[in-house]
N, CA and C of each residue as an Amber inpcrd file, in Angstrom:
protein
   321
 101.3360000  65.0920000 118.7980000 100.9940000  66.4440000 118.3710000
 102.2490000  67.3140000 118.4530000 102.6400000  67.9060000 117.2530000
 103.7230000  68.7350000 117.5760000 103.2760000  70.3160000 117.7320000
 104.5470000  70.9410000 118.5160000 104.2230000  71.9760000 119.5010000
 104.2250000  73.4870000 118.3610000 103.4260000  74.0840000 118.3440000
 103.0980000  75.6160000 117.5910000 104.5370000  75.8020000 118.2210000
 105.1840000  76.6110000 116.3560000 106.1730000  77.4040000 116.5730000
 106.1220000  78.6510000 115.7080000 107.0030000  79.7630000 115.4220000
 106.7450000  80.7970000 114.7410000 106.7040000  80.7100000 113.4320000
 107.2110000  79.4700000 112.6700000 107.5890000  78.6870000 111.4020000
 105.8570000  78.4540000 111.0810000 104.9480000  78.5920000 112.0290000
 103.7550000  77.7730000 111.7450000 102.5040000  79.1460000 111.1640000
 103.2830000  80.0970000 110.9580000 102.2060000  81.2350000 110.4040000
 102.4390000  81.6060000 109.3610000 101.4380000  81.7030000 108.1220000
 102.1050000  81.8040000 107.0750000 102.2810000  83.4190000 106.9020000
 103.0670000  83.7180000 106.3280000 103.8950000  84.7340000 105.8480000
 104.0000000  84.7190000 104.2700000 103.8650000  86.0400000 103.7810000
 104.5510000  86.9130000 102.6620000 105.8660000  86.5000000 102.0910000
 106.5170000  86.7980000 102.7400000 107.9970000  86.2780000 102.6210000
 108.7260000  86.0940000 104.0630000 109.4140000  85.2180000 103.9440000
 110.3030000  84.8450000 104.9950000 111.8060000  84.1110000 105.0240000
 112.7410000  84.7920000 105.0090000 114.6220000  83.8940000 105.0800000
 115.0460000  83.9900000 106.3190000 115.5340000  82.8080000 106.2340000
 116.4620000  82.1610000 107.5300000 117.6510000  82.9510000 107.1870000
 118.3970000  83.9030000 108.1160000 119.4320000  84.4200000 107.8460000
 120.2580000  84.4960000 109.1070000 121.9170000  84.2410000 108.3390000
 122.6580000  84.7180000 109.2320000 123.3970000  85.6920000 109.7400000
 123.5960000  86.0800000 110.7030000 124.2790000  87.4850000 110.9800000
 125.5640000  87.4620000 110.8720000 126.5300000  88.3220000 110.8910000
 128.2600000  88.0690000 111.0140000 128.8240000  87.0830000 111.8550000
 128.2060000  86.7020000 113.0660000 128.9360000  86.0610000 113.9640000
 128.1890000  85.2610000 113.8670000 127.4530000  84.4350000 112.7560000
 127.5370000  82.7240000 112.5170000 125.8470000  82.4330000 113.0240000
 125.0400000  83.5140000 114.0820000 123.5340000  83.3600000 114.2390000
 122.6850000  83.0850000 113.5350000 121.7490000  82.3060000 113.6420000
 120.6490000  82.2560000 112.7260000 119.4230000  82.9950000 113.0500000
 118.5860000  83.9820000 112.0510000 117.4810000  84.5240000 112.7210000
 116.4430000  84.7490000 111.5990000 115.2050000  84.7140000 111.6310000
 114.1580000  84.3170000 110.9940000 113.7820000  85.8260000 110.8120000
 113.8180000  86.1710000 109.0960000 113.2860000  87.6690000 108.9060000
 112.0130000  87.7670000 107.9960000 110.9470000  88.2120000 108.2950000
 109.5420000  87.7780000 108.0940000 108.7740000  89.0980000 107.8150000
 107.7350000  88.6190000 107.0400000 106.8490000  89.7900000 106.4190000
 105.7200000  88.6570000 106.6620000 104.8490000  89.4770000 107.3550000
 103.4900000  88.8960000 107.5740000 102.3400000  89.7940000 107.1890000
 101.1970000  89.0510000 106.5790000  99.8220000  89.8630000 106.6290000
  98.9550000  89.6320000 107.6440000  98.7170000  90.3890000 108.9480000
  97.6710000  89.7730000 109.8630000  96.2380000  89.4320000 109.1530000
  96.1310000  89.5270000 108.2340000  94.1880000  88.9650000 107.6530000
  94.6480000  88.0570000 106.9060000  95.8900000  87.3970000 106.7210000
  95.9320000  86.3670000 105.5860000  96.7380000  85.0640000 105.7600000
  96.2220000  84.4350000 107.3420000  96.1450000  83.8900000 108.3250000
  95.4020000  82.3300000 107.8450000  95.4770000  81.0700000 108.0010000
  94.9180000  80.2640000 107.7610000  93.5850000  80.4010000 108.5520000
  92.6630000  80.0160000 107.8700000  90.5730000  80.3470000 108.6820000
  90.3630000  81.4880000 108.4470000  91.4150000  82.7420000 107.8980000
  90.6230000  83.9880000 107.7610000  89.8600000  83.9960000 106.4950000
  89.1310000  84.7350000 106.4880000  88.0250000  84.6990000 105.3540000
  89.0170000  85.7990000 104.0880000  88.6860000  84.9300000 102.8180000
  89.6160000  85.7350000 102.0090000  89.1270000  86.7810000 101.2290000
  87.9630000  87.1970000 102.0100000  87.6150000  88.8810000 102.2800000
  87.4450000  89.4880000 103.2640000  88.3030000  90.0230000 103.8270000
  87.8050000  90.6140000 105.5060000  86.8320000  92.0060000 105.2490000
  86.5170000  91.4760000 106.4710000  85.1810000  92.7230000 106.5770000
  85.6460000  94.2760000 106.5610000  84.8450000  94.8550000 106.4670000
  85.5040000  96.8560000 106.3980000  85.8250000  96.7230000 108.2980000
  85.0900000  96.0980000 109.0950000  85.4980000  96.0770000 110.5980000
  86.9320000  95.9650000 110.6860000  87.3100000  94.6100000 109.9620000
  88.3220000  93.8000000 110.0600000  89.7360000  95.1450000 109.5000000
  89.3770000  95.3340000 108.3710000  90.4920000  96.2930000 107.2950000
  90.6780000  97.6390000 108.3440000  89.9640000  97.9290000 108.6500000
  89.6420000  99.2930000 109.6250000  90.7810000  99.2630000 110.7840000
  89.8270000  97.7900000 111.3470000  91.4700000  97.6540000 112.8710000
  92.7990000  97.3690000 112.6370000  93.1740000  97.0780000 111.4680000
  94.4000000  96.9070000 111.3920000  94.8580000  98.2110000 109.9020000
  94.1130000  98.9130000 109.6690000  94.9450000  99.8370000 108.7350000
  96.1230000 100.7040000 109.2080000  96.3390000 100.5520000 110.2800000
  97.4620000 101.4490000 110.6800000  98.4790000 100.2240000 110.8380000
  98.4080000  99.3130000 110.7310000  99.3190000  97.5260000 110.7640000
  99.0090000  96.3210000 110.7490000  98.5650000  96.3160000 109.1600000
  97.8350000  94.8900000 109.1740000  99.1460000  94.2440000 108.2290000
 100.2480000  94.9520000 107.9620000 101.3730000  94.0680000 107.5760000
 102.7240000  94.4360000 108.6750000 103.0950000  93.0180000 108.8620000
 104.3720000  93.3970000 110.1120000 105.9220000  92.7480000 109.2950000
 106.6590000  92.9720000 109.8560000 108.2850000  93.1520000 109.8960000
 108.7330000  92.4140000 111.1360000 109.1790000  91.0710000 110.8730000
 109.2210000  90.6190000 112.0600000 110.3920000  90.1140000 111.7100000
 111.4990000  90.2700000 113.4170000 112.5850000  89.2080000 113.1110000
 112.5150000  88.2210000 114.5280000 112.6890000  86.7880000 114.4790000
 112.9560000  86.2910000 115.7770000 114.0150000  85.0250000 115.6340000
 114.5710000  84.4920000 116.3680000 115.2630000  83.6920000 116.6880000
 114.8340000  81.9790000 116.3110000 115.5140000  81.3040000 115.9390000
 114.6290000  79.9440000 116.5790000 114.5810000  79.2870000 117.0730000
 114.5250000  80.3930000 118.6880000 113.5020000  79.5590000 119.8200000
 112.3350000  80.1180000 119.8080000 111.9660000  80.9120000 118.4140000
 111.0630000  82.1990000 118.4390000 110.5780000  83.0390000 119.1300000
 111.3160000  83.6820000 119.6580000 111.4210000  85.1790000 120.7260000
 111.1410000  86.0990000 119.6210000 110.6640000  86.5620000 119.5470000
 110.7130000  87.8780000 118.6150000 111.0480000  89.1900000 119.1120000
 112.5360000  89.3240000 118.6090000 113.0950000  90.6810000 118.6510000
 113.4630000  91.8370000 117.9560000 112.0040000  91.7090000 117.0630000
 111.6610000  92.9180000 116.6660000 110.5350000  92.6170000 115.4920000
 109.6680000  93.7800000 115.5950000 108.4780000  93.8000000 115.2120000
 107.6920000  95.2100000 115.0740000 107.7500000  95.1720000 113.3990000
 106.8240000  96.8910000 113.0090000 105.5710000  96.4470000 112.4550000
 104.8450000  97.3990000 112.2980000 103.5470000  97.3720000 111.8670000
 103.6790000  98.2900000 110.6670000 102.8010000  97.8090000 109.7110000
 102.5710000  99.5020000 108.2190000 101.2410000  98.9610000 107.7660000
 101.0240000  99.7220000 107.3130000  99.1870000  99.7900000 106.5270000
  99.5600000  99.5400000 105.2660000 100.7740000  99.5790000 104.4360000
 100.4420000  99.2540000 102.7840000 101.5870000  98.1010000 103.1140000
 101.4660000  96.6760000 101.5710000 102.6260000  96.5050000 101.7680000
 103.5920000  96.8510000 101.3990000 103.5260000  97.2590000  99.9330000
 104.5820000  97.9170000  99.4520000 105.6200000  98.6270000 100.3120000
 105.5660000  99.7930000 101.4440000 105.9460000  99.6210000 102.1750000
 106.7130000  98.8980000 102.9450000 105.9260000  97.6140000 103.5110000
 106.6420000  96.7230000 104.5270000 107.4100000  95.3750000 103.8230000
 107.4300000  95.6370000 102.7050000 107.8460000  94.7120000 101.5380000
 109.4470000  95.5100000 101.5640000 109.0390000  96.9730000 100.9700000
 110.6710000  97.4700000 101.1730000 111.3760000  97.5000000 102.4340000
 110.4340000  97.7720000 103.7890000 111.5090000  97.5810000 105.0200000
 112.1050000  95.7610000 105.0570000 111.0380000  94.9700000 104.9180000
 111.8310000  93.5420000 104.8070000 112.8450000  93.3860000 104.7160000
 113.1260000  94.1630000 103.0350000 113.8870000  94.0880000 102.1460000
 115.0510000  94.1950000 102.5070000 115.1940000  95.4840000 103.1920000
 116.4100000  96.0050000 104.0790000 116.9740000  95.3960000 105.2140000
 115.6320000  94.7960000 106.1470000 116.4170000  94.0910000 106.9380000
 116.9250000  92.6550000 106.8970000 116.4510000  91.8890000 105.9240000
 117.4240000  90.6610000 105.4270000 118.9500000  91.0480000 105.1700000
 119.0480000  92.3630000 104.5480000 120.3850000  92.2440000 104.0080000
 120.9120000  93.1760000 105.6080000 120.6740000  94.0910000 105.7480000
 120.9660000  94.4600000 107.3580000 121.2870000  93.6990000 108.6040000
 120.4940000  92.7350000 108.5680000 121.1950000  91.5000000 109.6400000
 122.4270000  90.5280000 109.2430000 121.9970000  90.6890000 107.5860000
 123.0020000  89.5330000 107.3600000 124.2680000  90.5960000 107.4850000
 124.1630000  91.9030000 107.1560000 126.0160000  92.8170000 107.1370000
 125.9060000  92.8360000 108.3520000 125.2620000  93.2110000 109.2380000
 125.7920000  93.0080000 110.6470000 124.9120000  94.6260000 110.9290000
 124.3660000  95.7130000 110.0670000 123.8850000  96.6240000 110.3440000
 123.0260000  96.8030000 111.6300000 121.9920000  95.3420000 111.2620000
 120.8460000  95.6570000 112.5340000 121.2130000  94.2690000 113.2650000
 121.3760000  94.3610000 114.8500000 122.0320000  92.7370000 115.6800000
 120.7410000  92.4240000 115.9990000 120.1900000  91.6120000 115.8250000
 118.9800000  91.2610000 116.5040000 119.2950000  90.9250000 118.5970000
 120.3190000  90.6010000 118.3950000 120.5130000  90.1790000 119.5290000
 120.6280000  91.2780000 120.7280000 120.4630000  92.2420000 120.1600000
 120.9720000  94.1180000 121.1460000 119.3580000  94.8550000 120.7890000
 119.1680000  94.4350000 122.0680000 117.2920000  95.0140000 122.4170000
 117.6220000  96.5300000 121.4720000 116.3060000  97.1940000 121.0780000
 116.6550000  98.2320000 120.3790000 114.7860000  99.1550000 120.9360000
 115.3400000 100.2530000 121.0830000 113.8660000 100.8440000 121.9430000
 113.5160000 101.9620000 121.1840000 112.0520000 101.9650000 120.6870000
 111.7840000 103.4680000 120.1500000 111.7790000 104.7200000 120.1170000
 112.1900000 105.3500000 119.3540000 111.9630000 106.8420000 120.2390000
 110.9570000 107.9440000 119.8220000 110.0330000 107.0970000 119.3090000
 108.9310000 108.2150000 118.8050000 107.5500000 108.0920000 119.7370000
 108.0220000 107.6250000 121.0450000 106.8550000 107.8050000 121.9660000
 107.0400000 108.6940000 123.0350000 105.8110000 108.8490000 123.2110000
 105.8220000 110.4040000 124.0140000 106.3680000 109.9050000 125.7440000
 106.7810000 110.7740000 126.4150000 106.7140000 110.5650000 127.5920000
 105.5510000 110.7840000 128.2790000
């Protein structure tokens, strides 16, 4: 039996990319309802809990750590942030490797 890795969820789009200094890191657009076993109509329950992020922006490594991860309600949207960060990791804009912390939460 081989071991669940982050390679094993299907995704929207997804490139193996490298950064300036030769890294490899996995940059991913996922739909959380469009998941292998999900029903390929989710319920108004289902659409409801995730309208504020039922599509994510994910980048991780592959030992799959994931170091970094947004949420958006349309994709269009999270289709254009993707977009940006494939080519952003690969210029060296965003390091995956340099933790990065939000600042739109309250104290």
């Amino acid at each position: 039996m081989s071991s669940w890795t982050m390679d094993n969820w299907r995704y929207v789009e997804r490139q193996t990319v490298s950064d300036p200094q030769g890294r490899q890191w996995s940059v991913a657009l996922m739909d959380v309802l469009g998941q292998e076993g999900d029903s390929p109509m989710p319920s108004k329950l289902q659409e409801l809990q995730y309208s504020s992020g039922r599509y994510f922006t994910l980048i991780y490594s592959a030992s799959g750590n994931v170091v970094f991860e947004r949420g958006y309600a349309l994709l269009p949207e999270a289709t254009k942030i993707y977009e940006r960060l494939v080519v952003d990791v690969m210029d060296g804009a965003v390091d995956p490797s340099q933790p990065t912390f939000r600042e739109d939460l309250e104290d």
